[in-house]
Steps between C-alpha positions, in 0.01 A plus 500: 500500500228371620135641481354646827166274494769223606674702772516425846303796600210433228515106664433708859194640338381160360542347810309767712234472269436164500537513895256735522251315244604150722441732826138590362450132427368608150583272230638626140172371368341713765694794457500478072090529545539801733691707232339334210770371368620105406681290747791454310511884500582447916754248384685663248546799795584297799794297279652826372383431109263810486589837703283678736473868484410755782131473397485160438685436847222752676227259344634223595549611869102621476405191375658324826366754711794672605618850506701535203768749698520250785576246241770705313635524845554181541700472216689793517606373867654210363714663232867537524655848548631522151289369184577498159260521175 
């Protein structure tokens, strides 16, 4: 079995979020310095090696200057009908 951070529905989340950062044209450097955290920490999320967590995600969608519901939107739009964890 594999772990969930590796599913296609976590990849759906990855991918919006990287949109949306690529959308905002804000850099992982960029974005890193508005949480106050390292680059690598922006890496290590959009590749799927560290997990993002509901607060983490709402940070992250502040820091780009979006609504964090509007965001989770997005991703919940994309999902499929059935999802496994």
């Amino acid at each position: 079995m594999s772990k969930s951070v590796f599913s296609d529905a976590y990849a759906i989340l990855l991918d919006v979020l990287v949109a949306a950062r690529k959308e905002a044209k804000v850099t992982q450097v960029e974005l890193a310095s508005r949480l106050g955290r390292p680059q690598p920490f922006i890496s290590y999320v959009e590749s799927g090696e560290r997990r993002v967590d509901v607060i983490e995600f709402c940070a992250i969608a502040r820091a780009l200057g979006l609504d964090p519901i509007a965001l989770f939107t997005r991703v919940a739009a994309k999902l499929p009908d059935t999802l496994s964890i």
